[in-house]
N, C-alpha and C positions, 0 to 999 in steps of 0.2 A: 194247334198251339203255334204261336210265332214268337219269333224271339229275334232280338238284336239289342242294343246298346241304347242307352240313356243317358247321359248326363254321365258316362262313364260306367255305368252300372249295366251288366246285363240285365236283359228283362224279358220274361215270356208273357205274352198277355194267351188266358184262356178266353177268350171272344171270337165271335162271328171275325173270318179273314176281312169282311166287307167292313167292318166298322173303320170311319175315317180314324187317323193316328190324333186329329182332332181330340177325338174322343177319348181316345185310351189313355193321350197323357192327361187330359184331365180329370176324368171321371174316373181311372183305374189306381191312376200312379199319384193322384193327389196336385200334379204340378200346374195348377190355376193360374201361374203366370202367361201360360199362350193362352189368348184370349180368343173368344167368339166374336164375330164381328156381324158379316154378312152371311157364310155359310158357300158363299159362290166363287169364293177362292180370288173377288175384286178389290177387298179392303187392305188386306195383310196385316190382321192384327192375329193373325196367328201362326205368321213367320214362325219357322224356326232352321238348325241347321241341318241339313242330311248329307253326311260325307262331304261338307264345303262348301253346300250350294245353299244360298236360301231357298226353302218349301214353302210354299202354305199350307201347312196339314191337316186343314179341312177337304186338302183337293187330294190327299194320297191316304189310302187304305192300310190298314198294318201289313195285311200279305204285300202287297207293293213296298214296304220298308225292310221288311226280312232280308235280314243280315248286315244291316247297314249302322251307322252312328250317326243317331242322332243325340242333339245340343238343344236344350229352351233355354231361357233366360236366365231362370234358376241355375242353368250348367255351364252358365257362360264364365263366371267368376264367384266364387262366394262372399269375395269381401268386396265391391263394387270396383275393384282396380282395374277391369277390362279398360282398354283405350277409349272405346265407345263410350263408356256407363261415365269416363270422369270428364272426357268433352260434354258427353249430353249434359250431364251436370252446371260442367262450365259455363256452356253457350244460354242457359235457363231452356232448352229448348221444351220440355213436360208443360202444358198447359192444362185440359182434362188429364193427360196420362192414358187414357184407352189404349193406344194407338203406340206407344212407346215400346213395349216389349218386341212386339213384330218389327219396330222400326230397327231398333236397337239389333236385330237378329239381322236382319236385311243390310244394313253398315255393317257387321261385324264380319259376315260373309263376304260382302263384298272387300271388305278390305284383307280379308285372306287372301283372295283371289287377285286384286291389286292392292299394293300397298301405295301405293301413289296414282290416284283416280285424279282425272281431272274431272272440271264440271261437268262438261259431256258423259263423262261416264257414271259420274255420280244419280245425273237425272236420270239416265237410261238402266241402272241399275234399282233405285227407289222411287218403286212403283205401285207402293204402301198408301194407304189416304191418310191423309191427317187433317181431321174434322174442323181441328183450331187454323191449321194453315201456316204452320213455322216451316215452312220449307226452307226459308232462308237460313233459319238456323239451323237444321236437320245438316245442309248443304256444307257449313262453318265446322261444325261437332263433326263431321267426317273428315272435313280437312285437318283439324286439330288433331284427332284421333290418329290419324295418319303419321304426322309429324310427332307424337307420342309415342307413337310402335316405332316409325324409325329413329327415336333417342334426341332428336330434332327439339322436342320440347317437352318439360315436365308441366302434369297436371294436377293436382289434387285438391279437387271438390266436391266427391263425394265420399265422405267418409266411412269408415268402416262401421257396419250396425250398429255394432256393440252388443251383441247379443247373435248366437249362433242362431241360422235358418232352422235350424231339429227344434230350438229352444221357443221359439217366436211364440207358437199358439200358448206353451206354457204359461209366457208373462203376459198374458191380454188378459184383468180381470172377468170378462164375459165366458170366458173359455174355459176359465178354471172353477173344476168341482167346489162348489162350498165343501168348507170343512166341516166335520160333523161332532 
């Protein structure tokens, strides 16, 4: 059994220790916001956070995570007010979206660890692919983000659901039992 933190939530996964964290938060814990990408730990669409650092959790095993906190996307904010999530918003940077949640983990981390990145460190920290190629904006949304955590500037673009994340599959016709 291993066990460590989730999204705030302890958690024991009963699996193989081998099995990538990959896996387990999606396939165990349900949270399909870190995405699959390449599998080779080159893409970073499945960034996520482990005690502050951006991972790729395709390339760490659960026993390698034992004991630790980890963060996906899902645990970054519930109502999208992270700095990140309302720069990305702002700058339109989502074109496909694939490739957003891992980005979005990789800026949020990194601006833990600097809250004032210059561009230098901006590229040498997001080393994420983005298939569409908004680097330019990726690079904007972090600065913005930046200047949002430090009170520097207010953002609000992406607004709140409107509907709790538990509630979501509820209200999607497709999902919901006919009634009998």
């Amino acid at each position: 059994m291993t066990k460590f933190t989730v999204n705030s939530q302890p958690v024991e996964y009963r699996m193989d220790p081998e099995t990538p964290l990959l896996w387990a938060l999606r396939d165990a814990s349900n949270l399909t916001g870190t995405k699959y990408g390449c599998g080779s730990g080159d893409c970073g669409a499945c960034t996520v956070d482990i005690d502050g650092r951006a991972v790729r959790s395709c390339q760490i095993t659960i026993a390698a995570a034992e004991g630790t906190i980890v963060t996906t996307i899902e645990g970054l904010s519930r109502d999208r007010s992270h700095p990140v999530q309302q720069a990305w918003a702002a700058e339109g940077v989502p074109q496909c979206g694939y490739c957003q949640s891992g980005m979005i983990m990789a800026a949020a981390a990194l601006l833990k660890a600097n809250p004032n990145p210059t561009n230098g460190d901006i590229d040498a920290a997001m080393t994420n692919i983005c298939r569409c190629g908004t680097y330019t904006r990726i690079r904007r949304a972090i600065r913005r983000a930046a200047a949002m955590a430090a009170g520097r500037e207010i953002i609000v673009a992406a607004p709140p659901p409107g509907i709790a994340p538990d509630d979501a599959a509820r209200a999607v016709p497709a999902l919901t039992p006919p009634a009998r």
